[in-house]
C-alpha positions, -999 to +999 in steps of 0.1 A: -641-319+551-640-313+513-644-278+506-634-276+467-631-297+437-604-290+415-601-299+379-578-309+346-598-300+312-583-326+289-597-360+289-613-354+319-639-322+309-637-317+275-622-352+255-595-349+232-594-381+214-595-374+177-626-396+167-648-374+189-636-337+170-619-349+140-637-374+129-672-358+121-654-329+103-639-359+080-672-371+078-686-339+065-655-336+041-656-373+030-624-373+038-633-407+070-624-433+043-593-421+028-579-420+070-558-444+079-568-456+112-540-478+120-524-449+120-540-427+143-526-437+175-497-430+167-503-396+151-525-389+182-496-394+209-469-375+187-491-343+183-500-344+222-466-354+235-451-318+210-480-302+230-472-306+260-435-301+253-443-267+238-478-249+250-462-231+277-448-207+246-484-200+237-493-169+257-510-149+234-537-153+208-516-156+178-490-175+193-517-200+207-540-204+172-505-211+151-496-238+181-533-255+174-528-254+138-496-269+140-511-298+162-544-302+134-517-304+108-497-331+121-526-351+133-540-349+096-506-354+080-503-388+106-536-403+095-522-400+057-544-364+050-517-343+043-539-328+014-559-316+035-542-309+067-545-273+054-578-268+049-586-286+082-561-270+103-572-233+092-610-244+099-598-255+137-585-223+147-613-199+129-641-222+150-619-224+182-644-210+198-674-228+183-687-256+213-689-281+185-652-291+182-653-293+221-667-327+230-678-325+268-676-353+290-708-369+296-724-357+326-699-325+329-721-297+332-743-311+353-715-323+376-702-289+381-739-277+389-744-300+417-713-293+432-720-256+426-757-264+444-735-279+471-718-248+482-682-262+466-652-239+455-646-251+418-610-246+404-589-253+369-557-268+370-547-275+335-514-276+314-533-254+284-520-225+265-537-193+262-572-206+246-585-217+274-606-195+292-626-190+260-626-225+253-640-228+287-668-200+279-675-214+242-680-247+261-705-232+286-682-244+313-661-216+324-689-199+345-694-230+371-656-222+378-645-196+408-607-198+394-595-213+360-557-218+364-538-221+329-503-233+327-491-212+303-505-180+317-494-185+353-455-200+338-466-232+357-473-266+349-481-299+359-468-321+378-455-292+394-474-282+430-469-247+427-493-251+402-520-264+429-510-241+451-514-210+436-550-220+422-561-234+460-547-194+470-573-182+450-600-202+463-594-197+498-591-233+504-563-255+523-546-285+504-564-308+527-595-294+520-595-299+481-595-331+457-582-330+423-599-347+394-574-356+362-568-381+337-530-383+337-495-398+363-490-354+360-526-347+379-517-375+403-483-367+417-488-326+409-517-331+432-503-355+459-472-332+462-496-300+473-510-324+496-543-325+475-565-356+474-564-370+436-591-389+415-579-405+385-604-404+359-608-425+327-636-414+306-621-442+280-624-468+305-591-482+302-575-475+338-591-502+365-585-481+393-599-449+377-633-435+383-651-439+343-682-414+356-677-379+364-709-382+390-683-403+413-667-370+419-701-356+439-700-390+459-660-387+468-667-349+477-694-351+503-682-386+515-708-410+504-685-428+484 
């Protein structure tokens, strides 16, 4: 019997790809012509592979908003808006707690309500740095959660299963009794190792085993998948 629902925030509650927050902030610039799109992919998996190499450093507020404006800047400077990666950047961290710069997954909120309704423990396991519990509040998310477990203020991270286990300690909940929902190989294995069912997710719809809605995850935790 499922008894919570645990949950990555990147790509999986709130999406990170660049045309869903960059993008309209270019548009309002008129900066969306001069980007070089053939570019972005690349730009995109070099400023999310340095921040996942280096967030667990960002334990504080200052430390955390220079982190982000290093990420904006090398996005910006990757798409060929180096001009600007300035300007942008220092906008990013002054709104980091505006909801508009957080695109949610469709359907999140009212995912987390219905397993809310259904009596489920709700818990964060996510490799984020120190913003996130007010990203999570800004985003009108953080109050569906019983726990919000951060990897860089519990010195923890994915894959690793302490991380699970020290979030499902707080819940009151055995490994068996939880499933896991995450985007990446780390939410997989991190959660299989705590002995934690995992559901892939793919809100891009590019993984053919992955769920692509998060109302699949009310199905898988009351069985009537």
């Amino acid at each position: 019997m499922i008894r919570a629902v645990l949950f990555d925030v990147g790509d999986t509650l709130i999406l990170g790809h660049p045309r869903l927050w960059l993008w309209p902030l270019l548009k309002e610039r008129g900066l969306e012509a001069k980007a070089d799109l053939a570019r972005l992919p690349q730009a995109t998996r070099q400023a999310y592979q340095h921040y996942a190499e280096h967030h667990m450093q960002a334990t504080d507020e200052a430390t955390a908003l220079s982190f982000w404006r290093t990420f904006h800047r090398e996005i910006m400077r990757g798409i060929g808006l180096e001009e600007h990666a300035e300007e942008v950047a220092d906008y990013l961290a002054q709104n980091w707690q505006s909801p508009h710069i957080w695109p949610l997954a469709p359907g999140a909120k009212e995912v987390l309500g219905e397993l809310k309704r259904l009596g489920l423990r709700l818990g964060v396991v996510s490799n984020w740095d120190w913003t996130l519990p007010g990203v999570l509040r800004a985003t009108g998310l953080a109050d569906f959660f019983d726990y919000i477990g951060a990897s860089a203020l519990l010195g923890v991270a994915k894959p690793d299963p302490r991380f699970f286990s020290i979030v499902l300690d707080k819940l009151g909940v055995e490994p068996a009794e939880a499933l896991h929902v995450g985007d990446s190989e780390d939410d997989i294995q991190g959660a299989q190792a705590a002995g934690v069912t995992p559901v892939l997710f793919d809100a891009y719809g590019q993984h053919p085993t992955a769920i692509r809605s998060l109302s699949q995850v009310v199905a898988l935790a009351t069985g009537k998948a």
